[in-house]
N, C-alpha and C positions, 0 to 999 in steps of 0.2 A: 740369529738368522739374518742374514743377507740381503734377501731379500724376502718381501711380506706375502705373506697368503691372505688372501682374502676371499670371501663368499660373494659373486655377480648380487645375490640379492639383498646382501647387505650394506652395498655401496651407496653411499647419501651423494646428492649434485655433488656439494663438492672434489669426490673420489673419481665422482663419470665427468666433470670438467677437465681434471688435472689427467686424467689419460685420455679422452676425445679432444683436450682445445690444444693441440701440439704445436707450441709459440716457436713460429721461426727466429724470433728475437730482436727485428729488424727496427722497430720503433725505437729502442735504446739507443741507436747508431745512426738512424735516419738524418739527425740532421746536420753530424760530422761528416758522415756521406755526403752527403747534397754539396759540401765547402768542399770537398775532395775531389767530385766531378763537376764544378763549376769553373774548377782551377786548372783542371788536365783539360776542361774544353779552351777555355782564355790560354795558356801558357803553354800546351804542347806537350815536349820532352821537356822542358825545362821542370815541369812537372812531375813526370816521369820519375826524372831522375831526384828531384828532394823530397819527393815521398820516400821512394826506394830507399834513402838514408835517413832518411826519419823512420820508416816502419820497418824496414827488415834488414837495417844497418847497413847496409850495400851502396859501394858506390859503383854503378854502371859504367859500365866502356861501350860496351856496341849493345843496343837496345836488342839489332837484330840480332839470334843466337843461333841463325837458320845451321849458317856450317859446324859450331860446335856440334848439335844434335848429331850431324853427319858424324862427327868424330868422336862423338860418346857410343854411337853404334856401334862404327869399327872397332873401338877399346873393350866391348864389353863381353866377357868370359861366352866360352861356347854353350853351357849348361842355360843362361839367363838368355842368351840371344834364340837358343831353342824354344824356352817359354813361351818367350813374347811372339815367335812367330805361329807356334801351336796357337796361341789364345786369339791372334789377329787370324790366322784361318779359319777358328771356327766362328769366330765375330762375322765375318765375312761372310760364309758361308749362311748361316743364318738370317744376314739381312740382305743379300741376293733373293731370297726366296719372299721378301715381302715390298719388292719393287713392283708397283701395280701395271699393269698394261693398259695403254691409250688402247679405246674402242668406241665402234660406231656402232648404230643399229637402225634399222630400215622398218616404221612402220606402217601396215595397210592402208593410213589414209595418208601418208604424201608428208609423213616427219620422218625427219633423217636426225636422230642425236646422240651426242657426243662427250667420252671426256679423255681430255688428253694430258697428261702428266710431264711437270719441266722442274727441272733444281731451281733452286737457291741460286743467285751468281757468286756469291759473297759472305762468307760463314765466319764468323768467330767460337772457338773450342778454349773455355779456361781449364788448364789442370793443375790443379793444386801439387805443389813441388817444395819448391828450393831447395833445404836439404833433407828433405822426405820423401821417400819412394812411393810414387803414384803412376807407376806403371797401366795399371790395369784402368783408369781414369782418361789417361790420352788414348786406349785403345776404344774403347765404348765410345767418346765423344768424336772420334775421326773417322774410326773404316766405315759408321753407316753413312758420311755424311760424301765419303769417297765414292763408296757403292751408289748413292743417291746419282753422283755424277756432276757433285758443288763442283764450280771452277774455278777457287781461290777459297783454300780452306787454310786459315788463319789460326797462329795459336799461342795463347799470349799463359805464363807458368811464373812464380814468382821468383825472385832472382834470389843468388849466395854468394859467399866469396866461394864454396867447394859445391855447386851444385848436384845434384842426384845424376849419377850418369844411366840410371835405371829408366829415369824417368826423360828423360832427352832421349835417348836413345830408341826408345817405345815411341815416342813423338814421330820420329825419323823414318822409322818402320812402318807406322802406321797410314801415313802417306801427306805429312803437312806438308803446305807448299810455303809459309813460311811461320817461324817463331823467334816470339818474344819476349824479354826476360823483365815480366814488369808483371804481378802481383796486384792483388786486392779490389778496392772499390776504384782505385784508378787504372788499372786493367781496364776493369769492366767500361769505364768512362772513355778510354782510349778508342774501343772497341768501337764505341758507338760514335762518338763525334773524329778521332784520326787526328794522329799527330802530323810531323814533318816525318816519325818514320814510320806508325802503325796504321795498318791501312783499315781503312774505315772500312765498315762486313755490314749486312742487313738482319743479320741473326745472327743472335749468343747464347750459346750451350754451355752446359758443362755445372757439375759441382762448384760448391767452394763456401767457406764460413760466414757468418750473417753481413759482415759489412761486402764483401760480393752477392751475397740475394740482396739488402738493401740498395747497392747499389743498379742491379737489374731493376729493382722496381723504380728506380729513382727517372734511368735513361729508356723504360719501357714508353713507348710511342714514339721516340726518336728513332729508337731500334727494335728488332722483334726479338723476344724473350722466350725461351723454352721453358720455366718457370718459378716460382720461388721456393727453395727448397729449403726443409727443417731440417733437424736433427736426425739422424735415421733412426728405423724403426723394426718391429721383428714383432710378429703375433706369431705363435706356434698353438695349434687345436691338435692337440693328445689324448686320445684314450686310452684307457686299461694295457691294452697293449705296446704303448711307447718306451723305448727304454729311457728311463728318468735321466740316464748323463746324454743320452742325443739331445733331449730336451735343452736341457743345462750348459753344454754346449753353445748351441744356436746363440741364448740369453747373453753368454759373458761372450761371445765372439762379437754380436751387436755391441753393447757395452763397453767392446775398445773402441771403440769409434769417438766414441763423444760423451764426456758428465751427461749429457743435456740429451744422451741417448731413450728411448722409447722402446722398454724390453718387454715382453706381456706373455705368459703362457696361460691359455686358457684350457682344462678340462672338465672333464662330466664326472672322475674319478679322484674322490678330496684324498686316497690314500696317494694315487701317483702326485698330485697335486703337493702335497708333503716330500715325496722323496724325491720332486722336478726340487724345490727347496735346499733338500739335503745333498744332493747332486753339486747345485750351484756351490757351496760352503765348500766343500771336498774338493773343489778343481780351482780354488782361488789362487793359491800358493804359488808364490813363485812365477806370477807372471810378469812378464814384462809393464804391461800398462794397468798393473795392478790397482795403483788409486783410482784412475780413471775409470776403470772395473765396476769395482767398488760404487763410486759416485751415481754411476748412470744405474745401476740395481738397485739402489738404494733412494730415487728421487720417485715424486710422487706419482710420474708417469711407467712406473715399471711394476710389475708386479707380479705373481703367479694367483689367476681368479678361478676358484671352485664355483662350474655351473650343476644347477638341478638336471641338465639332459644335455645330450649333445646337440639336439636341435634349441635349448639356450646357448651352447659355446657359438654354432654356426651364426644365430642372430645377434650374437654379439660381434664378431667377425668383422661380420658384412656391414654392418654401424659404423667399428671403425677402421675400415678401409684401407688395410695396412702397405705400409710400403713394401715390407716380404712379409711372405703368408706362408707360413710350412706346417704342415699335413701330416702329423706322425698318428696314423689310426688306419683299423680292418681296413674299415670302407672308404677308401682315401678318397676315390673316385667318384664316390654317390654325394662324399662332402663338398668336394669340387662344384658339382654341378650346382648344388645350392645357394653359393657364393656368386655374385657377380662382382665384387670391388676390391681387389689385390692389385700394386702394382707387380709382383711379381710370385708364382705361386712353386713350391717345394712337396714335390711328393715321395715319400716313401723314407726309409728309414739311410740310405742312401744317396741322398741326393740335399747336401749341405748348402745354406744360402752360398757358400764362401765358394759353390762349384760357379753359379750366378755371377760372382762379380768375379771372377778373373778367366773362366774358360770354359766353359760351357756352350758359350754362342750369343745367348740371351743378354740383352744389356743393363748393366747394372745402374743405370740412370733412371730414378722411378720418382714417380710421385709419393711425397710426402706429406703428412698433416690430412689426410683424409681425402688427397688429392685423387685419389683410384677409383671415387665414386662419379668422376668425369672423365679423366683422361687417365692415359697410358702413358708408359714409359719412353727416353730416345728411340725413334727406330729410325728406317728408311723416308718414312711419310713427313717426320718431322724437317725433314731440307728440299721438301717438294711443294709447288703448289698445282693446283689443281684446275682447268679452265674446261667448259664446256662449250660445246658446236653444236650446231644446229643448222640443216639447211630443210625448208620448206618448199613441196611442187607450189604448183597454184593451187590445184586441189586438196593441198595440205592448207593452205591460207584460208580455203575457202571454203572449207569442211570447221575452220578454228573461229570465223573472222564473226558471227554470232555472239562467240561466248567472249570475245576480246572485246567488240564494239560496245556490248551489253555493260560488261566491268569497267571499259575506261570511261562510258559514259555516266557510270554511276559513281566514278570517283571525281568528274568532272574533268577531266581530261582527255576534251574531243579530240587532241591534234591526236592523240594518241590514235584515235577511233577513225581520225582520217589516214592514217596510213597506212590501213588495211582497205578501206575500201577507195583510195587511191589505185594501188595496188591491182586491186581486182575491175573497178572502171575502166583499165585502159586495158 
């Protein structure tokens, strides 16, 4: 068997650490990072460019790659350039509608307040490239940060001698204003401190493998970080009624992704629970990313768990906080409401995580390692920040200046308590 079955209630600490403690990995690397962004702050390109040929064999010509992207678009076959722009309008589409509106409000006693919403000036988007197709990567991490209404959205992809034209191209369409052909934890260093060619951003998005999260955690407070992300992850809640290969599916398509993947199908029913199992065995063959497959089903955080009821699948769930959550059962909808902590949720027997990450709308940039029990996924809000207004009558000062004089004077801060009844003296 593939991967293991096991019983929620016969899981010991060590079974519920190795699928709740989901290690980004970043400690291992931490402190070749730290010499890696120490050097692209002191050295610049020169840096740049002897990583580049130290890690991904590459010697660079023009860091900027802004016009190839241009001419990877043009090049690229009509079927694929259809894609990418189906997938960029309904990306679009979708985070248009979660652009907040600035408002004011007027209340009875003499307060006027306020919040009013502004971009980011300065964005960096990493997509994982060179010569791997990460299309759907530049589009999540650019049109909401476009829709937001950043005004220099920056985008740094690792370099090739024969780069991905799939993945330049998507770049281009998506709407970067410009890109770079620099890779890894020095990317991310780039991003944050700016060479002689990359331009320094105030946030960095985007995917990419432990020594780019190491790296984010390394330049986090110099720069602002959208988060650190693990290995991806896939909990699917199945009852009686799931077909066992949808299930199975989900599992090995999570699975290509990463060894170090987090694949988990939970049910209330041990017979589907076995043939979610036998499902997995039968669809292995002949895959492309077969060992990698293989590896990530296989590691101690994957697993298919037999609960006693489906309100035990749901509480396990929601513990651990999956980066996708797919829903294959009757009462998809009653389960939903139960749940508060998914980064991303899958309902119904059609509606594949794999609609999620390339064209659906929804973005496939989610929190990781149990991250859904705080925060959400990229959207529009992530390249905005937020300021609030306030204007006061006198009779709003004057209806307030009680409960202010009262607090500042009790935290010992008269000047505070005189500037309201300044205010109101004259």
């Amino acid at each position: 068997m593939t991967i293991e079955v096991r019983t929620i209630g016969d899981l010991g600490p060590g079974d519920r650490a190795a699928l709740f403690e989901r290690d980004a990995g970043i400690d291992a690397v931490r402190g070749d990072v730290e010499t890696i962004v120490d050097r692209v702050g002191e050295e610049g390109d020169a840096a740049i460019r002897a990583y580049s040929e130290e890690f991904d064999d590459v010697s660079i010509g023009n860091i900027d790659c802004t016009d190839e992207c241009a001419r990877a678009w043009d090049e690229l076959d009509a079927e694929l350039r259809q894609a990418i722009e189906t997938a960029i309008e309904n990306v679009r589409e979708f985070h248009e509608v979660q652009r907040p509106t600035d408002w004011r409000r007027e209340f009875d006693d003499g307060r006027e307040l306020g919040r009013r919403f502004r971009p980011i000036e300065r964005v960096g988007v990493y997509v994982p490239g060179g010569e791997a197709a990460y299309p759907s990567s530049a589009i999540m991490g650019i049109v909401p940060a476009v829709v937001a209404g950043v005004e220099h959205v920056v985008v740094v992809t690792p370099p090739a001698e024969e780069p991905n034209p799939a993945t330049l191209g998507a770049i281009h369409a998506a709407g970067a204003d410009a890109v770079y052909s620099v890779g890894g934890a020095q990317a991310i260093a780039a991003l944050a401190y700016g060479t002689e060619t990359v331009d320094r951003v105030q946030k960095i998005v985007g995917p990419g493998n432990r020594w780019v999260t190491a790296a984010k955690s390394v330049v986090r407070g110099t720069v602002e970080i959208d988060s650190l992300a693990g290995p991806s992850e896939v909990l699917v809640l199945a009852d009686e009624t799931a077909d066992p290969a949808f299930v199975a599916g989900e599992l090995i398509a999570q699975a290509e992704h990463d060894p170090n993947a987090a694949v988990v199908a939970v049910t209330d029913d041990e017979a589907t629970g076995r043939a979610i199992a036998d499902a997995v065995d039968e669809r292995l063959d002949d895959l492309a990313r077969e060992p990698v497959i293989r590896e990530a089903l296989g590691n101690d955080s994957s697993g298919v768990l037999i609960a006693r009821s489906m309100s035990e699948a749901i509480l396990f769930a929601e513990s651990y906080a999956p980066e996708h959550l797919v829903i294959l059962a009757a009462d998809d909808e009653e389960i939903l409401d139960r749940i508060d902590s998914a980064g991303s949720v899958f309902l119904g027997p059609f509606t594949p995580v794999a609609a999620g990450d390339y064209a659906s709308g929804t973005n496939h940039v989610l929190p990781t390692s149990g991250g859904a029990k705080v925060t959400g996924g990229l959207s529009v809000e992530t390249f905005l920040r937020a300021t609030t207004v306030q204007r006061l009558s006198r009779d709003g000062l004057a209806s307030l200046s009680s409960t202010i004089t009262t607090l500042a004077e009790a935290e010992g801060l008269d000047a505070h308590a005189e500037t309201v009844r300044q205010r109101l003296d004259e």
